[in-house]
C-alpha positions, 0 to 999 in steps of 0.5 A: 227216086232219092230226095236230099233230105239233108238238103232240105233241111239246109233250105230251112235252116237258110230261111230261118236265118235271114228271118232273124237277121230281119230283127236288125229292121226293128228300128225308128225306120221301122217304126216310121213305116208303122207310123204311116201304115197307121195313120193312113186316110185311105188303103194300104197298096201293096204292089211288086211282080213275081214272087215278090208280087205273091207275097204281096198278095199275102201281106195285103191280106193280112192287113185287111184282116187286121183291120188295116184296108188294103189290096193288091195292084199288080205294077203291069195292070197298074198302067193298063187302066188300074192306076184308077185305084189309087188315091192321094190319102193312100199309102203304097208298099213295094217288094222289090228285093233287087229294086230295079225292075222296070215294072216297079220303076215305071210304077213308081214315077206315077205314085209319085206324081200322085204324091203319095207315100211310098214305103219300099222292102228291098235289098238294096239302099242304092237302088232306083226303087230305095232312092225314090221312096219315103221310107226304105226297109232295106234287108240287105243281101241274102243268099238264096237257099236253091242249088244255084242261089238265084230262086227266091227262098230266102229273100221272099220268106224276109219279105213276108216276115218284114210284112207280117211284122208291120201289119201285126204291129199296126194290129196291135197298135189299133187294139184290134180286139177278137171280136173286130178279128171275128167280124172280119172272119165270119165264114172261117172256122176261126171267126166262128171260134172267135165270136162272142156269146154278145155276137151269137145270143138270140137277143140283142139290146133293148129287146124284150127278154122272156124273165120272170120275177120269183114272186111271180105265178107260171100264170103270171109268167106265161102271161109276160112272156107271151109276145116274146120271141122264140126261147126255150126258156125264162129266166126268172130274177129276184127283186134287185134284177139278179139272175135266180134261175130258170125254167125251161119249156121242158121243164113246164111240160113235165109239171104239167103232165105230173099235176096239170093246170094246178101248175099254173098257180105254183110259185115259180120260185118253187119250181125253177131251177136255182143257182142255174148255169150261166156265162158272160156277154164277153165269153166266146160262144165256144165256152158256151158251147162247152157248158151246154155239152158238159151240164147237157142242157139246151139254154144258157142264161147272159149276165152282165157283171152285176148277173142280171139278165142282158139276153139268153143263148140257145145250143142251136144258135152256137150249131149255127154258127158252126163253132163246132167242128 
């Protein structure tokens, strides 16, 4: 079998092309659609049928990970039981490239009768679905990029570049930040590569943290931090609250086998490791994760911006998040 290869480029240099005519939809239009989608009370619902329905699919499901509430309803099971997901404060978005389908019709007289906003992705400006909606992003007309210009290629790729540019606008106004991105993506190998050192750090805010002051004894250090939940380590700071160092339980056990309890009276400022490797709150767990391979060591100090200890991260808590891989 020979493949058209030449062909097939043509079919993505067709779709590239009705993307950029999309840029012609950046206008007050658009902004009005982001407007609505941004100040929506309750969820986005985005419906269409077909391949139209597939991408609305996509699009709900960038929303709602970007910090917009959104699901799909398909426009059939809508009026067999599902119009129960509606709500008057919602906002609903339609595909309908040629905006005729009956489905999307039938759907649309209930959306109205509810009183809900509609914001409609089509073809078409004189059509059923553009003169019923609120706001109309009319792509105009596109050939498609199949042998017999009628398979949706071109006018579903527009659609889902339409889409993505609301959702990613909507982002964007929302300040919709990395870590708010990483907890709506706690499974995924990007969340877990976008979480914070803040999100994955053994200690959490106002609880105990296991420090020692440079003054202090390893008796006196062992003392303060014997209610301290597990930690591999103890930071030890100065008399302004700085960071100065740390020492490890490794650390501990080697001083001890080498002098035994006479360890115990020993200035822990004599025996920590100064100047010692630390990283913000704010940083991503993968920087840490690339200070513990790079320096191999096992516990790592969290500062704020006047390096005083805020909580302490373990290589282990960054395995369990699965940053690695």
């Amino acid at each position: 079998m020979t493949f058209d290869l030449e062909y097939a480029r043509q079919v993505i240099n067709a779709e590239a092309k009705g993307v950029a005519k999309m840029a012609k939809l950046i206008d007050n239009v658009f902004a009005k659609a982001a407007e609505l989608i941004y100040s929506c009370k309750g969820s986005v619902i985005v419906t269409g049928i077909g391949k139209a329905g597939i991408v609305g699919r996509k699009i709900s499901a960038t929303l709602a990970s970007t910090g917009t509430p959104s699901h799909f309803l398909h426009p059939v099971e809508a009026v067999h039981g599902d119009l129960g997901r509606l709500r008057k404060n919602d906002v609903v978005l339609v595909l309908s490239y040629g905006g005729e389908t009956d489905e999307i019709i039938r759907l649309i007289n209930i959306v109205k009768q509810l009183e809900i906003k509609l914001i409609a992705i089509t073809a078409d400006r004189d059509s059923r679905l553009a003169t019923h909606s609120d706001i109309v992003l009319c792509m105009g007309e596109l050939d498609e990029a199949c042998p017999f210009g009628v398979a949706p290629s071109v006018s579903t790729t527009c659609m889902l570049a339409v889409g993505d540019a609301l959702a990613l606008v909507v982002m964007k106004a929302k300040e919709f930040s990395i870590e708010d991105y990483a907890r709506f993506h706690p499974a995924g190998s990007l969340g877990a590569k976008l979480i914070t050192v803040e999100q994955s750090m053994m200690f959490r805010a106002g609880e105990k943290l296991p420090i020692a002051k440079t003054s202090d004894t390893v008796k006196e250090l062992l003392n303060k931090n014997s209610d301290v939940k597990r930690h591999g380590a103890v930071m030890v700071v100065d008399s302004a609250g700085k960071l100065a160092g740390i020492i490890t339980d490794a650390d501990l056990r080697r001083l001890m086998a080498q002098n035994g309890a006479k360890i115990f009276e020993r200035a822990v400022k004599d025996i920590m490791t100064a100047n010692c490797k630390k990283i913000k709150a704010s940083a991503l767990a993968a920087e840490a994760m690339a200070i513990f391979h790079k320096h191999r060591i096992d516990d790592l100090p969290v500062v704020d911006e006047e390096d005083k200890p805020i909580g302490l991260i373990d290589v282990q808590d960054i395995v369990a998040i699965k940053i690695v891989g």
